[in-house]
N, CA, C and O atoms as CSV, one atom per row, in Angstrom:
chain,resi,resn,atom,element,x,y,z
A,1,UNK,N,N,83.759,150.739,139.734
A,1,UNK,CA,C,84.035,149.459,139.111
A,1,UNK,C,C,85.277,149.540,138.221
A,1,UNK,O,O,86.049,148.582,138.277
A,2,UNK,N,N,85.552,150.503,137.452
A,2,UNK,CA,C,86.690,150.475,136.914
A,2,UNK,C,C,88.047,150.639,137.520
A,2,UNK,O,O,89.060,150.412,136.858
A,3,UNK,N,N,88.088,151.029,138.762
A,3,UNK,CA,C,89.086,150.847,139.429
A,3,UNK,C,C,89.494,149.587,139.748
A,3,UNK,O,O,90.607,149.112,139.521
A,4,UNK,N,N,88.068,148.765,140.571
A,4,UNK,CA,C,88.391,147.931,140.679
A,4,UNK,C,C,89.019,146.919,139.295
A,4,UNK,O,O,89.988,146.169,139.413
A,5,UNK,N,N,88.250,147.102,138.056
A,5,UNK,CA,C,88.987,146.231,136.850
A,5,UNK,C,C,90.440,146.282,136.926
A,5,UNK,O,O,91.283,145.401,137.091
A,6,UNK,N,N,90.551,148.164,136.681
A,6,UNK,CA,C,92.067,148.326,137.194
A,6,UNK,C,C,93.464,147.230,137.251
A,6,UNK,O,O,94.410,146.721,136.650
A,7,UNK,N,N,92.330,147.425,139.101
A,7,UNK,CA,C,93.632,146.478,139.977
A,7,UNK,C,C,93.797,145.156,139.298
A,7,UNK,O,O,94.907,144.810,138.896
A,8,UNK,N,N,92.572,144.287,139.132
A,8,UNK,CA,C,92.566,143.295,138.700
A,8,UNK,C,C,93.840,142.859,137.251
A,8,UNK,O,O,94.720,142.021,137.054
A,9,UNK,N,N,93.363,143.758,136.691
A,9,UNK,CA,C,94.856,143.576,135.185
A,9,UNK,C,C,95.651,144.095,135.520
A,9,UNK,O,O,96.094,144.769,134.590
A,10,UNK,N,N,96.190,144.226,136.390
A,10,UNK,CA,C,97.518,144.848,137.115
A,10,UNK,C,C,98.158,143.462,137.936
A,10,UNK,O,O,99.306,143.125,138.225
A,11,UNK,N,N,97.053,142.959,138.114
A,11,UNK,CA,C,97.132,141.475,139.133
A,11,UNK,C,C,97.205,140.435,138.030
A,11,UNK,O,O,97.970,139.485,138.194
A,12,UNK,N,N,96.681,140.501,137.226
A,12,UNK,CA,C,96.712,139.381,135.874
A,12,UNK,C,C,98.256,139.614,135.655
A,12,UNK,O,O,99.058,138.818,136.145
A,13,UNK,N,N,98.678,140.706,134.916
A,13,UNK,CA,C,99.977,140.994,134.445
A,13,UNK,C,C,101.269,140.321,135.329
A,13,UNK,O,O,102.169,139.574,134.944
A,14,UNK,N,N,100.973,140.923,136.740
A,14,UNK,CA,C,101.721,140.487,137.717
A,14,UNK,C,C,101.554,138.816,138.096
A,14,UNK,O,O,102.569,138.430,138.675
A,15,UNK,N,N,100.805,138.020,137.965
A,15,UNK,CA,C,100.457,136.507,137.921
A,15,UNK,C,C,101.176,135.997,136.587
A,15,UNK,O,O,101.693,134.887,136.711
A,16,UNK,N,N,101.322,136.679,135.172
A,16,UNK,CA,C,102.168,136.062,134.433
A,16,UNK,C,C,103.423,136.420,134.107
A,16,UNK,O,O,104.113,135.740,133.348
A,17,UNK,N,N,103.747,137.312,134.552
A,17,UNK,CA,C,105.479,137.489,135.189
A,17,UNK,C,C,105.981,136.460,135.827
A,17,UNK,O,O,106.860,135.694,135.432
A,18,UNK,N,N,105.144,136.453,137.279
A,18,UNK,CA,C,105.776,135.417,137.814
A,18,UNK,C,C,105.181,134.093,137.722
A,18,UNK,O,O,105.177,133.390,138.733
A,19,UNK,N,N,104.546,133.552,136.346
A,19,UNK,CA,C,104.773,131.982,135.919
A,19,UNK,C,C,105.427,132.124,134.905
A,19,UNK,O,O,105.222,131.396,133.933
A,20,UNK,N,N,106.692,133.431,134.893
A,20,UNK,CA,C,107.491,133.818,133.448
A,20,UNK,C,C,106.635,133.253,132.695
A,20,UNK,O,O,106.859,132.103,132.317
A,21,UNK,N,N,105.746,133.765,132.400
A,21,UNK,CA,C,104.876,133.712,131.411
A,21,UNK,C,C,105.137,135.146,130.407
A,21,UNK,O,O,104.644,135.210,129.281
A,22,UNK,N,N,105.749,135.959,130.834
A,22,UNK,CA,C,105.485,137.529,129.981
A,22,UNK,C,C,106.859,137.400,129.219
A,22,UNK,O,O,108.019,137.108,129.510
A,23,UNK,N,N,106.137,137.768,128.085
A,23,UNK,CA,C,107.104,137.964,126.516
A,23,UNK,C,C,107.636,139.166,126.993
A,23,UNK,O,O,107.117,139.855,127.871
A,24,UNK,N,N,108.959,139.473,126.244
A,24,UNK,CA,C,109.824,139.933,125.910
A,24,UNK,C,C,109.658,140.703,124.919
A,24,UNK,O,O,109.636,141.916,124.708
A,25,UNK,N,N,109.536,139.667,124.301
A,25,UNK,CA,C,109.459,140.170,122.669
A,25,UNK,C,C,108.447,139.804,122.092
A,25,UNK,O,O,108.173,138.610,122.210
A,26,UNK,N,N,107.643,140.564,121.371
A,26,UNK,CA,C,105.948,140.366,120.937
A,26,UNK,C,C,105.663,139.635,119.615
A,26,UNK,O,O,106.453,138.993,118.922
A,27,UNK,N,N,104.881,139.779,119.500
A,27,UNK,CA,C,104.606,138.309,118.333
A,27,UNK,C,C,104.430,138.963,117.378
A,27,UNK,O,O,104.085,140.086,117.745
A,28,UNK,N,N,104.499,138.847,115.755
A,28,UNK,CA,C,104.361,139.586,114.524
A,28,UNK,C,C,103.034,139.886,114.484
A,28,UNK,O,O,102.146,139.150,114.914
A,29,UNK,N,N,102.827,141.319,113.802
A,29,UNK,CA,C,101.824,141.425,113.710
A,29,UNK,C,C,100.674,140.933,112.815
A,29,UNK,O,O,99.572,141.425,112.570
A,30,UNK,N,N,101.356,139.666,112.353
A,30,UNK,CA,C,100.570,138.933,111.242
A,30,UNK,C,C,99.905,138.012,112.886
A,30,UNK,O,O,98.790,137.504,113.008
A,31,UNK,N,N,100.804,138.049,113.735
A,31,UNK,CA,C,99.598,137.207,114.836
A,31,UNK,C,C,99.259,137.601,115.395
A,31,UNK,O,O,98.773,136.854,116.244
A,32,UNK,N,N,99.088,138.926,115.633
A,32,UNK,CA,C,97.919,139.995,116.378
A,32,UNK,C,C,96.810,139.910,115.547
A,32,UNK,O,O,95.677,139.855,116.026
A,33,UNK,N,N,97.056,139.891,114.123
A,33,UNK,CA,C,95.717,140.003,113.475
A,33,UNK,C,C,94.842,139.286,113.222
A,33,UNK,O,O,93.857,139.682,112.599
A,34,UNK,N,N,95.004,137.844,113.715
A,34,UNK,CA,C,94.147,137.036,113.647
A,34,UNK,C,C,92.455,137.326,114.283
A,34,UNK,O,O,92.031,138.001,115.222
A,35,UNK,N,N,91.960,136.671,113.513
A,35,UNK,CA,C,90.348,137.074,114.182
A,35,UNK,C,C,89.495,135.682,114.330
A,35,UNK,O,O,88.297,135.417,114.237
A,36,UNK,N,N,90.731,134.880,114.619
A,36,UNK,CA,C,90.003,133.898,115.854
A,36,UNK,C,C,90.019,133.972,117.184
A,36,UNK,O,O,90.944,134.675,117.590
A,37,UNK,N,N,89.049,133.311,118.383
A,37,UNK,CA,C,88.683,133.776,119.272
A,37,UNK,C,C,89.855,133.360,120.155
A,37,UNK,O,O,90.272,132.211,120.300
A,38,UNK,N,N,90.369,134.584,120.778
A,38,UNK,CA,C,91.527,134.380,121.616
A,38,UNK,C,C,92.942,134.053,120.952
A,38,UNK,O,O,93.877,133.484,121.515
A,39,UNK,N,N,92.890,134.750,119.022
A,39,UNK,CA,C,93.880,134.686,118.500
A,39,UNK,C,C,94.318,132.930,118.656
A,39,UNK,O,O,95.525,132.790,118.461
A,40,UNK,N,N,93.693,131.779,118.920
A,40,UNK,CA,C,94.035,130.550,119.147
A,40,UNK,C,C,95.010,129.790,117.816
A,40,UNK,O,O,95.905,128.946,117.809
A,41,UNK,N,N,94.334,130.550,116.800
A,41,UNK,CA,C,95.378,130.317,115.838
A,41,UNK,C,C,97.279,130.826,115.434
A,41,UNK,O,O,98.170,130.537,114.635
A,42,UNK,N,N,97.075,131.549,116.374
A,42,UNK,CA,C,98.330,132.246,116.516
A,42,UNK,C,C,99.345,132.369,117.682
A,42,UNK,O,O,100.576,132.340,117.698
A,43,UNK,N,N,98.403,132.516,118.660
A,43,UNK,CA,C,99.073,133.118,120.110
A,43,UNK,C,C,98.539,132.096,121.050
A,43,UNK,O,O,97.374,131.701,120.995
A,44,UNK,N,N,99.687,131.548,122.180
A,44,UNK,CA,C,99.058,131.035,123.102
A,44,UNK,C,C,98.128,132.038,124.187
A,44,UNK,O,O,97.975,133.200,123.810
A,45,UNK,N,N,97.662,131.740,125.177
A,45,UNK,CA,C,97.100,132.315,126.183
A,45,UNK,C,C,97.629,132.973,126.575
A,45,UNK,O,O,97.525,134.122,126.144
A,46,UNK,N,N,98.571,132.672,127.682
A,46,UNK,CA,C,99.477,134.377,128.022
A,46,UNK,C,C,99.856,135.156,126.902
A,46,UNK,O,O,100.041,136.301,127.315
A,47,UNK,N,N,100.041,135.094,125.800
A,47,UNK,CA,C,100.745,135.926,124.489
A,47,UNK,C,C,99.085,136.931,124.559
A,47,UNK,O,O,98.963,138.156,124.571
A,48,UNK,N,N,98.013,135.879,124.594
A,48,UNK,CA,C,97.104,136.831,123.829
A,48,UNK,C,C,96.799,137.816,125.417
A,48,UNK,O,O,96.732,139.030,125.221
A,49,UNK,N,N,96.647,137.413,126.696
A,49,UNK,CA,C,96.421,138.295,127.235
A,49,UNK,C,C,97.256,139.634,127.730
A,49,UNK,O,O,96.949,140.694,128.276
A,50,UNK,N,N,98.672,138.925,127.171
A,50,UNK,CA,C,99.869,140.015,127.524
A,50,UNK,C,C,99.640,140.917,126.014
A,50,UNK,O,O,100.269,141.973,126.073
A,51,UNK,N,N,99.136,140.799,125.122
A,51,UNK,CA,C,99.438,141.833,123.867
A,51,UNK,C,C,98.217,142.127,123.266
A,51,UNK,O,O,97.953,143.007,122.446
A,52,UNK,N,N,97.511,141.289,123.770
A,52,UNK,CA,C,95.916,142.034,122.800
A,52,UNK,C,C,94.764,142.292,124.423
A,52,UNK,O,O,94.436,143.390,124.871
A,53,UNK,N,N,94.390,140.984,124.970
A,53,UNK,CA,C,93.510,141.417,125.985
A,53,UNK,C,C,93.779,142.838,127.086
A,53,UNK,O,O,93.112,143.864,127.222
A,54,UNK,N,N,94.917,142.423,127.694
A,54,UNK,CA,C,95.656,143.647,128.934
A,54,UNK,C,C,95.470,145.568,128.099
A,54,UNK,O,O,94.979,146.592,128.574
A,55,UNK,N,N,96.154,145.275,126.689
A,55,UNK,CA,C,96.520,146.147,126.848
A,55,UNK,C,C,95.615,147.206,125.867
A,55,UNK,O,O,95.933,148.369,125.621
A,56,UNK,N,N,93.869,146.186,125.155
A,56,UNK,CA,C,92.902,147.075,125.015
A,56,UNK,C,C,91.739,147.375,126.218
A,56,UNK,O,O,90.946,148.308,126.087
A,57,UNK,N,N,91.731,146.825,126.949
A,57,UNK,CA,C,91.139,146.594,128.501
A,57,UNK,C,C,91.729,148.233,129.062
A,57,UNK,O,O,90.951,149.167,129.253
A,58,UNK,N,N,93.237,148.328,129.264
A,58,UNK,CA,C,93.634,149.506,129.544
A,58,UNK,C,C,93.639,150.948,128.741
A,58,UNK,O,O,93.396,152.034,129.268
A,59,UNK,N,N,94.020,150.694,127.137
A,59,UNK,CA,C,93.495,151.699,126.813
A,59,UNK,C,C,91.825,152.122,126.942
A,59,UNK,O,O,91.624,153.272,127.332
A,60,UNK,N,N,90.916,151.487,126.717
A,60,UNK,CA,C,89.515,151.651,126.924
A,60,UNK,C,C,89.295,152.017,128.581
A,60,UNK,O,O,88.157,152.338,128.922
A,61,UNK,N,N,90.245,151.975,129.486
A,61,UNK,CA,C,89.888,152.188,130.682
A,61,UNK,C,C,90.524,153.945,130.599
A,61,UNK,O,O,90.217,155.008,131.138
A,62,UNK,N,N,91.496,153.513,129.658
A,62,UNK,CA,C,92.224,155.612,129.842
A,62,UNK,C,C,91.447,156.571,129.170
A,62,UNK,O,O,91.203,157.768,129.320
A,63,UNK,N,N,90.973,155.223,127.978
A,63,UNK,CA,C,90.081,156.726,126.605
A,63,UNK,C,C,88.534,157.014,127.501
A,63,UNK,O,O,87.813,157.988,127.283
A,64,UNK,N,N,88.232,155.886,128.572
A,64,UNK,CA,C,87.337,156.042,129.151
A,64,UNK,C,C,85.481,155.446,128.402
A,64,UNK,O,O,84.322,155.850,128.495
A,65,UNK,N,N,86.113,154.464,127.799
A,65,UNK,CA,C,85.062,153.573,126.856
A,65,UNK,C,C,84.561,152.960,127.585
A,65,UNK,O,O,84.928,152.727,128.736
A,66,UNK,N,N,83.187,152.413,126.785
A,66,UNK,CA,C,82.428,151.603,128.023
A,66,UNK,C,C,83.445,150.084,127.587
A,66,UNK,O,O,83.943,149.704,126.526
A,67,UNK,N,N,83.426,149.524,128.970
A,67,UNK,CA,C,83.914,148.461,128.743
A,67,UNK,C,C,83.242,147.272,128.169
A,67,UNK,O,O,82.143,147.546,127.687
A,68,UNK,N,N,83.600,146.001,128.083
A,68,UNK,CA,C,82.685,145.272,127.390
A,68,UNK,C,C,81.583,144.653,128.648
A,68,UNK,O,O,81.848,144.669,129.850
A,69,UNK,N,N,80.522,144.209,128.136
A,69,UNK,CA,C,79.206,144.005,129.373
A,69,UNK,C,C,79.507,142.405,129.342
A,69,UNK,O,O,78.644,141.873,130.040
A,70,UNK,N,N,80.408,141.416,128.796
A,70,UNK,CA,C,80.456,140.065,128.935
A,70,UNK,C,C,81.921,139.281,128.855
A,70,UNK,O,O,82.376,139.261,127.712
A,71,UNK,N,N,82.569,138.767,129.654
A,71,UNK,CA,C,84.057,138.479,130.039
A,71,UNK,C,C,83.740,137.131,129.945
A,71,UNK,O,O,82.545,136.988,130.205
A,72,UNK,N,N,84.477,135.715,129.598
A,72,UNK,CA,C,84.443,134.508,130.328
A,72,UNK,C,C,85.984,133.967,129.653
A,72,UNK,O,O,85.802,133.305,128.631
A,73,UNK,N,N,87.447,134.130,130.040
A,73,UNK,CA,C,88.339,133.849,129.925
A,73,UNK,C,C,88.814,133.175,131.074
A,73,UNK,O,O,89.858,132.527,130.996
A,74,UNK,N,N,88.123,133.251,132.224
A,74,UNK,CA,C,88.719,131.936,133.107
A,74,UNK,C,C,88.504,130.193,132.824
A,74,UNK,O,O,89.331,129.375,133.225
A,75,UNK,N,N,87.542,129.900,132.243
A,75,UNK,CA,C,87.123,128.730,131.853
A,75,UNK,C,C,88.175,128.264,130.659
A,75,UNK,O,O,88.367,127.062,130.474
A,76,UNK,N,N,88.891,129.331,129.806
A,76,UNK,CA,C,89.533,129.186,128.732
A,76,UNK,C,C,90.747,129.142,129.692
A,76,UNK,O,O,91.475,128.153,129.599
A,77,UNK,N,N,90.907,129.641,130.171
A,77,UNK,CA,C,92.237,129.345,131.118
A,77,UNK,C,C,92.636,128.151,131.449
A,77,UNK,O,O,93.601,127.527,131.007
A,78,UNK,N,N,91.626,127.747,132.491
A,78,UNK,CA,C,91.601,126.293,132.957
A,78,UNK,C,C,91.905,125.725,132.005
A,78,UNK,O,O,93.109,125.516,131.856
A,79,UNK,N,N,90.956,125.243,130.973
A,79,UNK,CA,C,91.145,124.234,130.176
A,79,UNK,C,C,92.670,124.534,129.611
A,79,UNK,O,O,93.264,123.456,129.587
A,80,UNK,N,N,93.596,125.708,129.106
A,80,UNK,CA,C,94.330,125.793,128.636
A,80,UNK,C,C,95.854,125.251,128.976
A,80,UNK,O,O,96.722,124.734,128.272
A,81,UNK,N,N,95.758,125.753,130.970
A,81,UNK,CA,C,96.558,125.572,131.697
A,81,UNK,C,C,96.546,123.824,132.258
A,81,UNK,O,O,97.498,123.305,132.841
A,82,UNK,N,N,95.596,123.309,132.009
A,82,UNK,CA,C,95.046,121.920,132.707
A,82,UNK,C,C,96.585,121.208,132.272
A,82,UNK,O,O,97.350,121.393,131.326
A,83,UNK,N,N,96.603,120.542,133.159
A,83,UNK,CA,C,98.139,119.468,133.034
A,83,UNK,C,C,99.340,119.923,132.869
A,83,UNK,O,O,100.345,119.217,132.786
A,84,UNK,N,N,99.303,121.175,132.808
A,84,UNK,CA,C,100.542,122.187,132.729
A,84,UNK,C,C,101.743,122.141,133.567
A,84,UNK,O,O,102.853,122.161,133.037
A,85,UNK,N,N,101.565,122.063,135.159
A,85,UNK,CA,C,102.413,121.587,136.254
A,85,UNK,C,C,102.905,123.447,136.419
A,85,UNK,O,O,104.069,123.800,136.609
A,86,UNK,N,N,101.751,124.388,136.294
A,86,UNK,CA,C,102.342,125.230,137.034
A,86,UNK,C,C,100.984,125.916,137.812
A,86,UNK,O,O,99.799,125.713,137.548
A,87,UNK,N,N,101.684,126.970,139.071
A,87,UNK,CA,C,100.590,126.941,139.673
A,87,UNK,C,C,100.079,128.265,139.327
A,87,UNK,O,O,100.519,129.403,139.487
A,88,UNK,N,N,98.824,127.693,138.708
A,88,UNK,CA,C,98.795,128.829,138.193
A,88,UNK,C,C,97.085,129.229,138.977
A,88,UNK,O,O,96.305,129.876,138.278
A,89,UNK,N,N,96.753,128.905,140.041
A,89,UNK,CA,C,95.505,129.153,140.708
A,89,UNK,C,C,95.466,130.679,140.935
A,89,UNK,O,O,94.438,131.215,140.521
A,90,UNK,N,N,96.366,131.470,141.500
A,90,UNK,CA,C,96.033,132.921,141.583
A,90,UNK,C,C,95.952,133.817,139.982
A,90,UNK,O,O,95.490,134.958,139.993
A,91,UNK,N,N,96.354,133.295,138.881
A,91,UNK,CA,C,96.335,134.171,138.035
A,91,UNK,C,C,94.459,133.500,137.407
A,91,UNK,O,O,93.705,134.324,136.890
A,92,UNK,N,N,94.187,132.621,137.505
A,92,UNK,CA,C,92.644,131.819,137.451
A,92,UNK,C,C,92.036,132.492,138.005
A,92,UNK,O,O,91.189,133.079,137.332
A,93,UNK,N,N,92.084,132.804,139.470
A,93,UNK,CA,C,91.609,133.709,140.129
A,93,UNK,C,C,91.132,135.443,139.969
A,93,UNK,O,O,90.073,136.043,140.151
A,94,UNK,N,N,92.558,135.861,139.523
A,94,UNK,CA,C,92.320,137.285,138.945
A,94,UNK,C,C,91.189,136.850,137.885
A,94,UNK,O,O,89.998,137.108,138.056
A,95,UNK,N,N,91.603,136.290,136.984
A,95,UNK,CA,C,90.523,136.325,135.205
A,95,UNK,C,C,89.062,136.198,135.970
A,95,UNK,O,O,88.253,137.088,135.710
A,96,UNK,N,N,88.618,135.045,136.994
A,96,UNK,CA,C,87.668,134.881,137.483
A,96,UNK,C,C,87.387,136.226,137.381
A,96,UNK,O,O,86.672,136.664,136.480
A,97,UNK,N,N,87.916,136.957,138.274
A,97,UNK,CA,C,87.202,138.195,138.929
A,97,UNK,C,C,87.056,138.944,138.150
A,97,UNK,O,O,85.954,139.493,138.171
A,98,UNK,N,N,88.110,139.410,136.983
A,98,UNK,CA,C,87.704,139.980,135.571
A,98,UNK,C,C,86.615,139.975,135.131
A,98,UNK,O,O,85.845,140.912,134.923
A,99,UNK,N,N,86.473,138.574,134.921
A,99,UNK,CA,C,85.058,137.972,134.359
A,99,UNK,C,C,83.754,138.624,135.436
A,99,UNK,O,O,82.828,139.403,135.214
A,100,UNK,N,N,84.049,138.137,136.247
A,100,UNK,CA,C,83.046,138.688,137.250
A,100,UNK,C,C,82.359,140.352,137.040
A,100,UNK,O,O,81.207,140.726,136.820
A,101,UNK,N,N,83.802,141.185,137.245
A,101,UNK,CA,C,83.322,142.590,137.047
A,101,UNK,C,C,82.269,142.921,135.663
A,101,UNK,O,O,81.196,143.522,135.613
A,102,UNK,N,N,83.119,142.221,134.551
A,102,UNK,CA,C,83.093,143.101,133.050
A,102,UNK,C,C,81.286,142.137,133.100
A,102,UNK,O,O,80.469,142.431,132.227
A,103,UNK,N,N,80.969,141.214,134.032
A,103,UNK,CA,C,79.660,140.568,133.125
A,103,UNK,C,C,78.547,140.718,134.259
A,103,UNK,O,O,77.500,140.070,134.246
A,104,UNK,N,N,78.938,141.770,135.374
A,104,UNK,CA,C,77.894,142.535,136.228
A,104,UNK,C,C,76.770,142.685,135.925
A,104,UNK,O,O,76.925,143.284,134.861
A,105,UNK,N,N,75.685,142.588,136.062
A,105,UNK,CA,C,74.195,143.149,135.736
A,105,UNK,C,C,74.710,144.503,135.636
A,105,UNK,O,O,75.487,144.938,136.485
A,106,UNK,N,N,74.246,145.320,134.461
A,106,UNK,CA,C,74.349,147.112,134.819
A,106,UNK,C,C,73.002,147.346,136.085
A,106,UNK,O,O,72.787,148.461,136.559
């Protein structure tokens, strides 16, 4: 299963490249530190999954941590992306499946 997560945030990453969605340049760390849900006070959606979601998902996949047992960031997607005018159905798709893996029955 963790392989498969893997691929999946490899496929997320690669879905917001190409809706140039991926920063450049990262956001202060006064807006990493927020501890509202999905940083909403600070970071849009791609910001938070390009600098906080992706890249503790991967360290916890290298240090070899259990991952978390409950995902639901596609629904936050949708609603986020809704009326947006981009297509953003395959990167919906990856999070789906995210979601899917990380909220498996053990």
């Amino acid at each position: 299963m963790r392989t498969e997560v893997a691929e999946v945030l490899i496929d997320i990453e690669a879905q917001l490249r190409r809706l140039d969605l991926w920063d450049k340049i990262p956001p202060a760390k006064s807006a990493l530190a927020s501890t509202e849900p999905f940083c909403v006070d600070t970071l849009t959606l791609p910001q938070w999954l390009q600098f906080v979601f992706l890249p503790t998902l991967y360290r916890m996949l290298e240090e070899e941590q259990a991952l978390p047992e409950r995902c639901g960031i596609a629904p936050m997607a949708e609603e986020f992306f809704r009326g947006s005018g981009l297509a953003t159905t395959d990167l919906i798709r990856a999070l789906q499946q995210v979601d899917e893996l990380l909220s498996r029955e053990a």
